[in-house]
VOPAGU-2260 file (C-alpha; in pm, 1 decimal, decimal comma):
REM VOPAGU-2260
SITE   aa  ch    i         X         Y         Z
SITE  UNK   A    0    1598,8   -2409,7     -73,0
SITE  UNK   A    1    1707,8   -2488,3    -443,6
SITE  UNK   A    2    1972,6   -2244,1    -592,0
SITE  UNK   A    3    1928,8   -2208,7    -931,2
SITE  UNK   A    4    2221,5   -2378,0   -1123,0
SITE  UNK   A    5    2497,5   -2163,2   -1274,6
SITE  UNK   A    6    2408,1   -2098,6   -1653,2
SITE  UNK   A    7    2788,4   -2120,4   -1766,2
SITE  UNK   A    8    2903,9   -2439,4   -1891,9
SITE  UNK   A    9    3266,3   -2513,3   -1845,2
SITE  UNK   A   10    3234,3   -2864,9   -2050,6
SITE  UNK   A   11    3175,5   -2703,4   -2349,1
SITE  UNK   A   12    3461,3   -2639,2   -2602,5
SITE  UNK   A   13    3707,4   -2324,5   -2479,8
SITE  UNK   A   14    4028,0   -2199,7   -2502,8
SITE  UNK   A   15    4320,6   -2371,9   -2421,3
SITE  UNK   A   16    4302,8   -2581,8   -2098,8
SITE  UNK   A   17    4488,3   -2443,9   -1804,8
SITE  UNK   A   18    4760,5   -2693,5   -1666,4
SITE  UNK   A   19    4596,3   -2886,1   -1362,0
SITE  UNK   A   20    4917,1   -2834,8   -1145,2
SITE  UNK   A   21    4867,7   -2464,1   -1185,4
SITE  UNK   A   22    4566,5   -2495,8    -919,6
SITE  UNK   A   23    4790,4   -2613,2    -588,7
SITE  UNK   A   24    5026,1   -2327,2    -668,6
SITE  UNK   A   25    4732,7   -2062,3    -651,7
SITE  UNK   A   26    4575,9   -2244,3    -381,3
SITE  UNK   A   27    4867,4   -2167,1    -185,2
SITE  UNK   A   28    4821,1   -1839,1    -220,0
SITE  UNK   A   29    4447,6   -1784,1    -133,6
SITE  UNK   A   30    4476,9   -1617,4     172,3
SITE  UNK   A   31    4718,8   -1391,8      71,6
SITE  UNK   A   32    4479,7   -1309,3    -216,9
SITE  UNK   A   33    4176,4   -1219,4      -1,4
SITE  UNK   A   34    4318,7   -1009,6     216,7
SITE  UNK   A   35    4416,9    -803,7     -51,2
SITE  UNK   A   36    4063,6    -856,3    -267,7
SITE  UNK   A   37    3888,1    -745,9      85,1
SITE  UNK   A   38    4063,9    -477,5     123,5
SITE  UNK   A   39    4011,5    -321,1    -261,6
SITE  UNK   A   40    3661,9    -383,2    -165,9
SITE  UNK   A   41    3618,1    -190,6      59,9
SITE  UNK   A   42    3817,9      83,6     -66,2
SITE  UNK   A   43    3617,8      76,9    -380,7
SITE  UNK   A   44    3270,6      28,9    -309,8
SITE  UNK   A   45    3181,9     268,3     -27,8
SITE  UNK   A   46    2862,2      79,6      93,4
SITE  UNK   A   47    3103,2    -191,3     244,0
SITE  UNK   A   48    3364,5      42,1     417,1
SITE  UNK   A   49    3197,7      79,0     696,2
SITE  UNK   A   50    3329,1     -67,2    1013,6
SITE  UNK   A   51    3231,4    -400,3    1059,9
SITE  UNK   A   52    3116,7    -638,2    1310,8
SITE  UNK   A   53    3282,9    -962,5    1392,8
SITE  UNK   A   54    3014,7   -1160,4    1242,6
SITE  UNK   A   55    2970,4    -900,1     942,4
SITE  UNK   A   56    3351,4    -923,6     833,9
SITE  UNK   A   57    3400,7   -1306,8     915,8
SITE  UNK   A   58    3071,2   -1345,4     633,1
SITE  UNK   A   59    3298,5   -1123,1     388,4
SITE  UNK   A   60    3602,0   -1286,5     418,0
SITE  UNK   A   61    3408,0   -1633,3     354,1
SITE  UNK   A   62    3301,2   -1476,0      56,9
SITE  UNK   A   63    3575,9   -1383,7    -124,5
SITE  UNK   A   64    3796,2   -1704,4       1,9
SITE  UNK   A   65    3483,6   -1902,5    -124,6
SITE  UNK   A   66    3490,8   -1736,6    -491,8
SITE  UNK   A   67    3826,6   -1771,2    -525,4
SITE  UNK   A   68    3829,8   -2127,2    -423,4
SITE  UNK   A   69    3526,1   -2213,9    -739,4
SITE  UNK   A   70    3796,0   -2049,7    -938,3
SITE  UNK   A   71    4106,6   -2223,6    -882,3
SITE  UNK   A   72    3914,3   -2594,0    -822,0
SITE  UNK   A   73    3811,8   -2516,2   -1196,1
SITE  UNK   A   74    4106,3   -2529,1   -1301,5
SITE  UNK   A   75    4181,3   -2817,3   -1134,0
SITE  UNK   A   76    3865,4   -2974,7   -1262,7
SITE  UNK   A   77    3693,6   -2799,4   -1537,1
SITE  UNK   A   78    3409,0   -3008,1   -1529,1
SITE  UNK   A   79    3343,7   -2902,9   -1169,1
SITE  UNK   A   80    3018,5   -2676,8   -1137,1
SITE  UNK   A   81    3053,5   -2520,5    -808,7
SITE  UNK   A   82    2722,9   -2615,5    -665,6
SITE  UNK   A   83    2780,1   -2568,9    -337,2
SITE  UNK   A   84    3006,0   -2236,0    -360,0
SITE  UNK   A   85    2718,0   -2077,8    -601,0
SITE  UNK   A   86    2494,1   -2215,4    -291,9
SITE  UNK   A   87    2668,0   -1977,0     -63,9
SITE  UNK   A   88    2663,9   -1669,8    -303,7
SITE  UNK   A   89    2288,6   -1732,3    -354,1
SITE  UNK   A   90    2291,1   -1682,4      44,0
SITE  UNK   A   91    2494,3   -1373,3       6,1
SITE  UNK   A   92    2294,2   -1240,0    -199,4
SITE  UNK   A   93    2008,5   -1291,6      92,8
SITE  UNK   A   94    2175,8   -1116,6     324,5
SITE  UNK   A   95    2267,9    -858,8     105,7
SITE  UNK   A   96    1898,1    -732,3      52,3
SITE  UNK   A   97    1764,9    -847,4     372,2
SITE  UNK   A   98    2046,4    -619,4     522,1
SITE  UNK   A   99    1880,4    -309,6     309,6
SITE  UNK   A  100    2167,5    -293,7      56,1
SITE  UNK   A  101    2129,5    -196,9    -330,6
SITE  UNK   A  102    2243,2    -514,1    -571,1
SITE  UNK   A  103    2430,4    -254,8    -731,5
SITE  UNK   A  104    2678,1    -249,2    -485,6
SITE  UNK   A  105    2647,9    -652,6    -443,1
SITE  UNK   A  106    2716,3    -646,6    -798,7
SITE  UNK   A  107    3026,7    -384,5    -808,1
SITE  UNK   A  108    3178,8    -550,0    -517,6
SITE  UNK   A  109    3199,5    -899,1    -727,8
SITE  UNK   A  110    3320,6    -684,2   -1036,6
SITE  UNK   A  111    3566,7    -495,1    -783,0
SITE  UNK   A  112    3698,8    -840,4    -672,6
SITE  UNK   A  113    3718,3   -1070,2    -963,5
SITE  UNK   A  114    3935,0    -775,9   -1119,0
SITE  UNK   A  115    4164,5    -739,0    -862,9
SITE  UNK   A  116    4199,3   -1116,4    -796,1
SITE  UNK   A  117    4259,8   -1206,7   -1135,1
SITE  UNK   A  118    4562,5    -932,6   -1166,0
SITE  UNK   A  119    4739,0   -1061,7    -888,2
SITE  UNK   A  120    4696,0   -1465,1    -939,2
SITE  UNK   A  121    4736,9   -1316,6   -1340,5
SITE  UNK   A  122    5068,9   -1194,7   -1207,2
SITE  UNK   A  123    5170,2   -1521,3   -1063,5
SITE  UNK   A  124    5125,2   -1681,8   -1382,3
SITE  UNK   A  125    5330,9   -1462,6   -1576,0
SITE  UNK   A  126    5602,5   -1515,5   -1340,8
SITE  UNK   A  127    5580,1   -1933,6   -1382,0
SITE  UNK   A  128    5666,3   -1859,3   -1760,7
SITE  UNK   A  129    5358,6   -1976,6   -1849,8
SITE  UNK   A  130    5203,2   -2007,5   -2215,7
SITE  UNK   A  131    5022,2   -1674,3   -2316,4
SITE  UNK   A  132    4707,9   -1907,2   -2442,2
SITE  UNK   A  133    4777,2   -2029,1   -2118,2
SITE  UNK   A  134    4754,4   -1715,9   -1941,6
SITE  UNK   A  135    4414,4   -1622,3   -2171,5
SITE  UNK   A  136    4247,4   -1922,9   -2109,9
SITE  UNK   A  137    4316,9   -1822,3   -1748,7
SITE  UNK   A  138    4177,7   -1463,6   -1769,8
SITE  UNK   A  139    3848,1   -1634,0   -1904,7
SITE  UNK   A  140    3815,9   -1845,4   -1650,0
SITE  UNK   A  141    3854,3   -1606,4   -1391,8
SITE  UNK   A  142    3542,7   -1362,9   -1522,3
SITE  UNK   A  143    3336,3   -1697,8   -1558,6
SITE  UNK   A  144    3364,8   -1730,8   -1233,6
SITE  UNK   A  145    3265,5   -1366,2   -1119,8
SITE  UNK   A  146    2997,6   -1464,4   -1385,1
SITE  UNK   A  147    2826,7   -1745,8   -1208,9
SITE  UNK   A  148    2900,4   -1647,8    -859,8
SITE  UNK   A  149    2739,3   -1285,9    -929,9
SITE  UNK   A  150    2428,6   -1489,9   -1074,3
SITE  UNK   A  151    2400,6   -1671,7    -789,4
SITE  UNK   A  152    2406,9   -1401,3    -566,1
SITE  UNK   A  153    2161,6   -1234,7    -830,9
SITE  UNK   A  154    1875,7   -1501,6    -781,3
SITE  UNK   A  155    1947,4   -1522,9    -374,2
SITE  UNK   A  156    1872,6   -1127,0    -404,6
SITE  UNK   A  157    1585,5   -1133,7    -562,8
SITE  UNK   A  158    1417,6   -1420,1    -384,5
SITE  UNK   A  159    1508,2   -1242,2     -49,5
SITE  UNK   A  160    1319,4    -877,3    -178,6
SITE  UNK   A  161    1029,5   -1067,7    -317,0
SITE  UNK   A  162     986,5   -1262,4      22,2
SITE  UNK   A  163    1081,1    -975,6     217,2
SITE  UNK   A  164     821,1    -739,5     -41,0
SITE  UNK   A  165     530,9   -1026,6      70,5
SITE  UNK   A  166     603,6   -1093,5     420,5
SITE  UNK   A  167     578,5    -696,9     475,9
SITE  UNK   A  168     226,3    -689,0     352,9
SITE  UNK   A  169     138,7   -1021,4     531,1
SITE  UNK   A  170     281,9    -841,0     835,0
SITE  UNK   A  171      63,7    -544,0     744,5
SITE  UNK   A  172    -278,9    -726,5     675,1
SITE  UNK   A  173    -218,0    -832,8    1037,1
SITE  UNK   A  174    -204,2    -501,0    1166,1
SITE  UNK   A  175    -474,0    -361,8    1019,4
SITE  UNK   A  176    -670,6    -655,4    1066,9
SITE  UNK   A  177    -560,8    -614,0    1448,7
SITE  UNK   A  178    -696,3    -287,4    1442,2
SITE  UNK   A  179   -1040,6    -276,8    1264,9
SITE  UNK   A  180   -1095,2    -597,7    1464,5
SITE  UNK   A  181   -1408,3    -594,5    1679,7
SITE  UNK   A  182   -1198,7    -712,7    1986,5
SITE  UNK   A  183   -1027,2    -462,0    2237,7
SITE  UNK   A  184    -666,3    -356,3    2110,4
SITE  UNK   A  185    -345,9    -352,5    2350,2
SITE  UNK   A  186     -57,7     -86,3    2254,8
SITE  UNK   A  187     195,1    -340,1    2322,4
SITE  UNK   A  188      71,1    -546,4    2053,8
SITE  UNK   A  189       2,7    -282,8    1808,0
SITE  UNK   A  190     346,5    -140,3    1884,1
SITE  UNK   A  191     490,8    -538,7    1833,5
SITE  UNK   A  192     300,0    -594,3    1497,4
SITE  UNK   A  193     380,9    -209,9    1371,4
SITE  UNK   A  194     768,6    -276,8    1457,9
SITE  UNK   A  195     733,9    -594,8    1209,2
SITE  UNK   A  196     530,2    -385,7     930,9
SITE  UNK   A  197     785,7     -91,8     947,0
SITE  UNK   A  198     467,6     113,2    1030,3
SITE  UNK   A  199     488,6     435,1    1218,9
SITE  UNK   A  200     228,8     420,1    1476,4
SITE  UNK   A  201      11,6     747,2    1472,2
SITE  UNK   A  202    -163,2     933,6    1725,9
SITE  UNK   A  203    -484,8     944,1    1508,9
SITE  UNK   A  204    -642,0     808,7    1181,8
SITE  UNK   A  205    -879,9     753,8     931,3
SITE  UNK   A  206   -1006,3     486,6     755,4
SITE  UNK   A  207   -1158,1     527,8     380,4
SITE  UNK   A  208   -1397,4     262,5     231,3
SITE  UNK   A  209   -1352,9     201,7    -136,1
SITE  UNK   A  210   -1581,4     119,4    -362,4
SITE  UNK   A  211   -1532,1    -213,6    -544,2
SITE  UNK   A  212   -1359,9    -262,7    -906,4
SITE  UNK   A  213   -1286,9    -521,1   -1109,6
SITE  UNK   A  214    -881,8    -502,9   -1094,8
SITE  UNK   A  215    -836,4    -698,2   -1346,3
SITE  UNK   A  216    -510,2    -500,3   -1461,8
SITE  UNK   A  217    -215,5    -308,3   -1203,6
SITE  UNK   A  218    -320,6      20,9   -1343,3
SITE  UNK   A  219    -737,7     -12,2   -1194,9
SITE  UNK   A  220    -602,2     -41,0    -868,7
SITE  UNK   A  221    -573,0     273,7    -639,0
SITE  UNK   A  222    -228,0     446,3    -509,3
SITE  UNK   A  223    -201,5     430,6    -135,3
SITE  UNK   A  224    -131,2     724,9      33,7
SITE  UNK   A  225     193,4     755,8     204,3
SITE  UNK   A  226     216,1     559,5     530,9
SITE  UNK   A  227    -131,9     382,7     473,3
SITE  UNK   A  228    -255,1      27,1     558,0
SITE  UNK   A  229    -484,1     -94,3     266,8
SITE  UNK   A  230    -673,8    -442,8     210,2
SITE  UNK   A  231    -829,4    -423,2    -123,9
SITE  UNK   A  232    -916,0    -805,4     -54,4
SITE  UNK   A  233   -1219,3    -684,9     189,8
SITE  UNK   A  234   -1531,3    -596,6      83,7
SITE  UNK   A  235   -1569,9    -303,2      80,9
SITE  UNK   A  236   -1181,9    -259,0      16,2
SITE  UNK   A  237   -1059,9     -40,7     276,0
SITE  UNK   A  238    -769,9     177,7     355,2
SITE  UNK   A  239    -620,1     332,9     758,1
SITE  UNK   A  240    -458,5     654,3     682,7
SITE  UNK   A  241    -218,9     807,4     917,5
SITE  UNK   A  242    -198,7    1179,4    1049,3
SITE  UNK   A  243    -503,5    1231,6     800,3
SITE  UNK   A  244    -532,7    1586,5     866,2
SITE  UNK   A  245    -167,8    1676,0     737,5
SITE  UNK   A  246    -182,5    1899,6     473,8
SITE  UNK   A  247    -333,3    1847,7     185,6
SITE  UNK   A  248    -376,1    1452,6     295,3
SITE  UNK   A  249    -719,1    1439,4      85,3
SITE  UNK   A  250    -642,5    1676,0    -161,4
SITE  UNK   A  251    -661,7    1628,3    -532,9
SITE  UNK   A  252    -352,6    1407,5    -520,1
SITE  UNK   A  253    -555,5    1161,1    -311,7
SITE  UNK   A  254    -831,3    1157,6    -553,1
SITE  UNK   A  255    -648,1    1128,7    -828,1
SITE  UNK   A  256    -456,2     822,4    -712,2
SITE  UNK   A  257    -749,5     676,4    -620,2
SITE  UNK   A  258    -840,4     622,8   -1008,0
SITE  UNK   A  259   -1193,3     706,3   -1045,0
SITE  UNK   A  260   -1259,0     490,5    -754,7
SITE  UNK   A  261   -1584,5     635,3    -542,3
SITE  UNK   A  262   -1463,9     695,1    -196,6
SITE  UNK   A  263   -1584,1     774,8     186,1
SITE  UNK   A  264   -1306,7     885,4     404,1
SITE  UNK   A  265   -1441,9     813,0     760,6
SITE  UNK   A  266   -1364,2    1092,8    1068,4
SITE  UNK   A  267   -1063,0    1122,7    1215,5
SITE  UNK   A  268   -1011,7     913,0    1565,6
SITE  UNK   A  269    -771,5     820,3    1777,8
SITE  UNK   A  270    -596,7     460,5    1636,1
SITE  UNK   A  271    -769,1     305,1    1924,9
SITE  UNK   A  272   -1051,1     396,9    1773,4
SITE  UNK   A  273   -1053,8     264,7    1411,0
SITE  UNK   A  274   -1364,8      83,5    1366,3
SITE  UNK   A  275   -1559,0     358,1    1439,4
SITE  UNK   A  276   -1410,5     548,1    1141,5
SITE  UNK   A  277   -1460,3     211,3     973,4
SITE  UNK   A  278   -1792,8     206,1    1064,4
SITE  UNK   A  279   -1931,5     490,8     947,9
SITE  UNK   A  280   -1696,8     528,7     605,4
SITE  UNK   A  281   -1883,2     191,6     522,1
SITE  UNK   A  282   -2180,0     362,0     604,9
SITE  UNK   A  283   -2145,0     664,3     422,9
SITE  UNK   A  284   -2021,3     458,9     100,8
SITE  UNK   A  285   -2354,3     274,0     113,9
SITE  UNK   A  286   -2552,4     590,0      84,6
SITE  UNK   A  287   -2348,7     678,9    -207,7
SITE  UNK   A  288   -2404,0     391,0    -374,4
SITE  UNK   A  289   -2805,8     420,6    -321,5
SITE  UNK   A  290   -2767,9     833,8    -428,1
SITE  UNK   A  291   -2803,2     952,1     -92,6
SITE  UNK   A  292   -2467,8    1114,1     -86,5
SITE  UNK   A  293   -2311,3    1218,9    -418,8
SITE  UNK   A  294   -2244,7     864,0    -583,5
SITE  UNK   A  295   -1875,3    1007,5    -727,5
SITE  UNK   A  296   -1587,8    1124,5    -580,0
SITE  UNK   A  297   -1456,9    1128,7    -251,3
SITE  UNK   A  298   -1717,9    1222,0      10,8
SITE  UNK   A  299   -1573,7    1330,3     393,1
SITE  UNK   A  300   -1811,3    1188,4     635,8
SITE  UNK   A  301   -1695,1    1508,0     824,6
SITE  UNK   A  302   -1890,2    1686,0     557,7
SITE  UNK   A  303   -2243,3    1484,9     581,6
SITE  UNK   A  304   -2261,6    1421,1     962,8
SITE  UNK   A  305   -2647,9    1479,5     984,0
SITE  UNK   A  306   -2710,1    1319,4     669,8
SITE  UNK   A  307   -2525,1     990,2     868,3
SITE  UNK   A  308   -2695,8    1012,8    1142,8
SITE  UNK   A  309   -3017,5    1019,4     992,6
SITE  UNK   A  310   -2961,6     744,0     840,0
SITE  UNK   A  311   -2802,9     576,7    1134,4
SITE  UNK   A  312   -3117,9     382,9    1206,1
SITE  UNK   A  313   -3312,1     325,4     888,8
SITE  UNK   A  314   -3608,2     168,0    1039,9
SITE  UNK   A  315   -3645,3     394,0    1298,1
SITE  UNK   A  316   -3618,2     649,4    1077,2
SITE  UNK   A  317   -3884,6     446,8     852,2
SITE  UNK   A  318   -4113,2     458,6    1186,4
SITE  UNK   A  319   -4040,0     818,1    1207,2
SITE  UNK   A  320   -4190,0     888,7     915,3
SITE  UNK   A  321   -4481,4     682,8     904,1
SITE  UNK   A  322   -4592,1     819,1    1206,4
SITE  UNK   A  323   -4539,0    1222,1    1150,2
SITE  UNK   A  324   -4587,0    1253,0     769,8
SITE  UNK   A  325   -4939,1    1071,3     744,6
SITE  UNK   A  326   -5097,0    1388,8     677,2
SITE  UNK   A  327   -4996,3    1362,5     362,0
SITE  UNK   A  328   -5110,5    1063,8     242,7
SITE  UNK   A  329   -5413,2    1200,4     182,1
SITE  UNK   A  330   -5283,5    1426,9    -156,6
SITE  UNK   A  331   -5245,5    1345,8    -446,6
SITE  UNK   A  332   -4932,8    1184,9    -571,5
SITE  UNK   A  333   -4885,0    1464,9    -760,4
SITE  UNK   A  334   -4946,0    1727,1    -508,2
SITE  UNK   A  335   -4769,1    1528,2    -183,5
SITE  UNK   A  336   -4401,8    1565,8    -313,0
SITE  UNK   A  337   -4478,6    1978,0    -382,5
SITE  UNK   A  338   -4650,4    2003,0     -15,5
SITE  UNK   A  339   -4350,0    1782,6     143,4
SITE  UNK   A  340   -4108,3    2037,4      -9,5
SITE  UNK   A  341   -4285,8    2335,8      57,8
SITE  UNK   A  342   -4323,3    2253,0     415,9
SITE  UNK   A  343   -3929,8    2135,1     460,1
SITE  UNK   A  344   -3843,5    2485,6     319,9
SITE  UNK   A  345   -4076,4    2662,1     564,9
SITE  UNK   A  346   -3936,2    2519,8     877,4
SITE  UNK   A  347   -3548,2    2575,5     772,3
SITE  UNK   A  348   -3598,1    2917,0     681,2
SITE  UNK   A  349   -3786,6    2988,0     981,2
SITE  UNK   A  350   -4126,6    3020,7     837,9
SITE  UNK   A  351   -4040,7    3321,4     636,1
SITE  UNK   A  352   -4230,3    3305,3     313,8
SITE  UNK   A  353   -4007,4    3536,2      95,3
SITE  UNK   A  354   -3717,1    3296,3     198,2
SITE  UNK   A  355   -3939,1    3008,7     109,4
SITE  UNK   A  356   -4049,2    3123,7    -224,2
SITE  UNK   A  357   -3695,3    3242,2    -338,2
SITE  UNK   A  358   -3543,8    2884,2    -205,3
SITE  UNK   A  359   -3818,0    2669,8    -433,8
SITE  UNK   A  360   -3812,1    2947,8    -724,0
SITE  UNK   A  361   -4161,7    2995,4    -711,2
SITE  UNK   A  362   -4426,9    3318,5    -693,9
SITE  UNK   A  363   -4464,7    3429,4    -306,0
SITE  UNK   A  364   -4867,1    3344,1    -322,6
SITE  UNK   A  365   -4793,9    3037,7    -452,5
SITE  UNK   A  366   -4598,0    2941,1    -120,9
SITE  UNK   A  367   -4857,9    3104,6     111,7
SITE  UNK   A  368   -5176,3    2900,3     -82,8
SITE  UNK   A  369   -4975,3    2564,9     -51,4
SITE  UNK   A  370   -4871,6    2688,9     383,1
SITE  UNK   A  371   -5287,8    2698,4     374,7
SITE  UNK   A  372   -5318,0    2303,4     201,5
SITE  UNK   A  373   -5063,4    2241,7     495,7
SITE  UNK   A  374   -5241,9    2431,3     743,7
SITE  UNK   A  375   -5551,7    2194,5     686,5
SITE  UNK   A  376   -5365,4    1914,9     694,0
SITE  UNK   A  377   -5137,7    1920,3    1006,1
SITE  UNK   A  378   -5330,6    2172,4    1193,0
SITE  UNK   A  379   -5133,0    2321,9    1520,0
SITE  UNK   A  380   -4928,2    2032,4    1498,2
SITE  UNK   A  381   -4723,8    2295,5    1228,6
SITE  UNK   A  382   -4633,1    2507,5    1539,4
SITE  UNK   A  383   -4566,7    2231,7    1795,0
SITE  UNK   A  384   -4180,3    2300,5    1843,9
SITE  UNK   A  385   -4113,0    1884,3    1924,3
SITE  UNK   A  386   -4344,4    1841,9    1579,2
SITE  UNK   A  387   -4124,8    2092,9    1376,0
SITE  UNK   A  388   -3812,4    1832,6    1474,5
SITE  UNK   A  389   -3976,4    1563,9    1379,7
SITE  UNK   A  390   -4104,6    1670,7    1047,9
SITE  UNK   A  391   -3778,3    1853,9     953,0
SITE  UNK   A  392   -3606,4    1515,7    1028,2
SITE  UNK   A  393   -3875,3    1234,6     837,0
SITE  UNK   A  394   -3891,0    1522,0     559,0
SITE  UNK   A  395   -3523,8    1583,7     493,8
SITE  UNK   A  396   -3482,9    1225,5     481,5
SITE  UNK   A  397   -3753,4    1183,5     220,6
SITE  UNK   A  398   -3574,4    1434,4      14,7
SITE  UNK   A  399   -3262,0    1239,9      -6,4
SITE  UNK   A  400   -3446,5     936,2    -111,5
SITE  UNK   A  401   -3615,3    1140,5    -340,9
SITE  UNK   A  402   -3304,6    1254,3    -516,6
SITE  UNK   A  403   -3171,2     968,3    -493,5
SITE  UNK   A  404   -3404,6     802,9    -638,0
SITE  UNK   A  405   -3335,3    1034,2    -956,8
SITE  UNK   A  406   -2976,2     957,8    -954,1
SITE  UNK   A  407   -2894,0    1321,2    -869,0
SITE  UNK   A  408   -2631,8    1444,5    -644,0
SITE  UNK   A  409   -2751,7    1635,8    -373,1
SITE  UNK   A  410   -2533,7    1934,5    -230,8
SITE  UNK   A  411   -2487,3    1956,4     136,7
SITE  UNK   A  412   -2663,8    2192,9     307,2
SITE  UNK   A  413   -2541,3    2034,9     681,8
């Protein structure tokens, strides 16, 4: 892995040059040096005062003997760029954020050090009678060196989140790919591949299709809700919600995060049973799309079951209708969608004709003169109880296409 090269130069022209014999003195003194710099450490930055490990504290010690040694080998060459010590604080830096910690404290730890390294080697120097400029030039070269070993430690950091950031949603895609799959699921591997996402696993869920956007900006995509598992790569783009019956789950919030996007939020099931939410979410966004269901907003499947499973089976449903709603083909084009809506009123209100005429917002006699057009038409088939199901069914259906068809929203009477 390349490490990006320090950005300080220590070629260029500086203050005056520190006295080459000045580095074996120091050098002598390194260890004595980080045990006291490791110590201020961790009396000063509270995120590494916590006991550590064998393995935790041998890595700190290495660090601190490692910046001190790019310091002091500058001055003994100050054409020296501390590749391979800038090479180890770019790995630092790794394990810093792969560990979970802020670079903040990374950052105030190097500060923290460099400070308290450069008194004490400072104090050597004064006590070798050294030249003031001397003793300046030595100050500088000390913070240069916190400088480029913090930078280094900087760029190791950030690599680290950004792969960590990616291989979390790779791990993720996985999951949820694992369980919207068509394929029978095993807990142990849904409990393997959740421990790698950092996902909770929840006892049930549901899964919301998305309508598509362009995304051609951040701000079109949609806000996950907490906890969720979302592939906006899928078409439709979908997201698995967790414990979707919390409160207030699907509440404005979720709508509003969603950023105009139409959506269809599937039932809840148990996690085993994803696809099915899946299933009929994509189902349910379809019918939006064609007007069926109201084409904006969030619609609950919960909401629009019969509507659903109507429309389960389109061309049996198609069959359905061509078979019990011939009658009508014999009207006028005018007249059939008045008869078909007369009739659909009749049989949910229980053939009271009151009901009927106050549902349609029409006169009473007007009702009962289009039950007689009917009456002609379907004969006793009108009080044929298996009949009545039928024709409720193929006419309700014909309704929503109807309206649909308009590009009106329909509200749910189900």
């Amino acid at each position: 892995m390349a490490v990006p090269a320090p950005h300080g130069d220590l070629t260029g022209p500086g203050p005056a040059p520190v006295p080459p014999e000045l580095a074996k003195l120091l050098r002598d003194q390194l260890e004595l040096v980080a045990d006291e710099v490791q110590e201020e450490v961790g009396r000063q930055v509270p995120e590494y005062a916590r006991p550590a490990d064998g393995t935790y504290r041998e890595n700190l010690r290495a660090g601190v003997v490692q910046a001190l040694t790019l310091f002091v080998d500058h001055i003994a060459d100050p054409r020296g760029r501390g590749d391979a010590i800038a090479a180890t604080y770019y790995e630092l830096g790794r394990g810093e954020a792969l560990e979970g910690r802020s670079l903040d404290a990374l950052q105030s730890a190097l500060r923290v050090g460099g400070l308290h390294a450069w008194r004490l080697m400072g104090r050597t120097a004064e006590e070798l009678g050294l030249d003031s400029t001397v003793v300046a030039a030595l100050g500088e070269l000390a913070f240069r060196t916190v400088h480029e070993v913090a930078e280094a430690a900087a760029a190791g950091y950030a690599e680290a989140r950004l792969r960590s950031t990616d291989e979390l949603e790779r791990r993720r895609k996985r999951l949820l790919d694992l369980l919207l799959g068509d394929g029978p699921v095993s807990p142990e591997a849904v409990h393997d591949l959740a421990h790698g996402a950092r996902w909770s696993v929840p006892r049930q869920i549901a899964v919301v299709a998305l309508a598509a956007g362009p995304e051609r900006r951040e701000e079109d995509r949609p806000l996950a809700a907490a906890g969720a598992l979302v592939d906006m790569a899928c078409r439709p783009p979908r997201m698995l919600v967790p414990d979707p019956d919390g409160s207030g789950r699907f509440g404005r919030a979720f709508t509003l995060a969603l950023r105009g996007r139409p959506a269809a939020i599937g039932p809840t099931v148990p996690l085993t049973e994803a696809p099915r939410s899946l299933r009929w979410a994509t189902r349910a966004l379809g019918l939006m799309g064609r007007g069926i269901l109201p084409r904006q907003g969030v619609v609950r499947c919960d909401d629009h079951l019969a509507t659903l499973l109507l429309h389960g089976d389109e061309p049996l449903l198609a069959q359905l209708q061509a078979r019990v709603l011939t009658p009508l083909d014999s009207v006028s084009a005018g007249q059939r969608p008045r008869l078909a809506e007369t009739l659909l009123a009749w049989l949910l209100s229980g053939s009271n004709v009151p009901d009927v005429a106050a549902r349609l917002h029409v006169h009473p006699q007007t009702v009962r003169y289009r039950l007689r057009q009917l009456e002609k038409l379907f004969g006793e088939a009108l009080h044929e109880p298996e009949t009545r199901l039928d024709l409720v069914l193929a006419l309700r259906a014909e309704a929503l296409r109807e309206q649909g068809t308009e590009g009106r929203s329909i509200p749910s009477r189900e």
